[in-house]
C-alpha positions in Angstrom: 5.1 -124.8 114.2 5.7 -122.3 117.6 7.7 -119.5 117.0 7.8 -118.0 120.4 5.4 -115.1 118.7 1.9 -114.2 119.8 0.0 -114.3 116.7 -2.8 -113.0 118.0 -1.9 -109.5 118.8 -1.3 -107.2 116.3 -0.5 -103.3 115.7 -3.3 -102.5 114.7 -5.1 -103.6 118.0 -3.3 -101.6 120.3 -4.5 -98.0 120.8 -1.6 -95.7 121.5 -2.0 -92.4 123.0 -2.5 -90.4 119.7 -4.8 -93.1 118.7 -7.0 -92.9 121.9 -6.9 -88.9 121.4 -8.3 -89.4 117.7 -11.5 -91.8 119.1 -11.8 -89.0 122.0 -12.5 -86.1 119.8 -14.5 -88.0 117.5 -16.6 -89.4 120.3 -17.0 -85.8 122.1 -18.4 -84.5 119.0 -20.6 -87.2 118.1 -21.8 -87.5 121.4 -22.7 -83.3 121.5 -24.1 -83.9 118.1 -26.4 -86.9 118.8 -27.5 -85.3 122.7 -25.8 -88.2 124.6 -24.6 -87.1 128.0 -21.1 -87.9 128.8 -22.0 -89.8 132.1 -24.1 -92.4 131.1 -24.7 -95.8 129.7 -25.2 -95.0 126.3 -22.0 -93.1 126.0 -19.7 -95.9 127.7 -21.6 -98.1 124.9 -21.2 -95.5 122.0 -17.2 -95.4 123.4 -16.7 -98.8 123.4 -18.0 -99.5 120.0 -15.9 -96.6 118.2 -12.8 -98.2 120.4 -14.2 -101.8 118.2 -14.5 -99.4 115.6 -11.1 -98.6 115.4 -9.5 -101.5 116.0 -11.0 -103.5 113.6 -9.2 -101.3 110.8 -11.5 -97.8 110.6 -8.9 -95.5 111.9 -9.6 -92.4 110.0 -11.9 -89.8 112.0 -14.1 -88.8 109.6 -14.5 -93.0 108.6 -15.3 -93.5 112.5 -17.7 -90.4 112.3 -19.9 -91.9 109.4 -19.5 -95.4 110.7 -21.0 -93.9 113.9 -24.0 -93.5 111.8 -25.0 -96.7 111.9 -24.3 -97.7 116.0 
């Protein structure tokens, strides 16, 4: 049955401003930490992957910074 509503979309997948600002800082750190320069491919890939990260439910910083371990 068609309710009219997008299923598909959810809260938790769309980042809001104070979200994004959350996965910035922990990205800027991690990417200091781990040597990774800010302009290149392996930071738009680190970026992207805390963004998939996040919206698959690890919204905490210091989760994303441990899960960031592992990418």
């Amino acid at each position: 049955m068609c309710d009219g509503q997008n299923r598909d979309i959810s809260p938790k997948k769309i980042i809001e401003p104070d979200d994004f600002n959350k996965i910035e800082g922990v990205f800027r750190e991690l990417v200091r930490k781990k040597g990774i320069a800010l302009d290149s491919e392996e930071a738009d890939a680190f970026a992207a992957r805390l963004i998939g990260l996040y919206q698959s439910g690890i919204q905490d910083a210091d989760a994303l910074k441990h899960m960031a371990e592992f990418i």
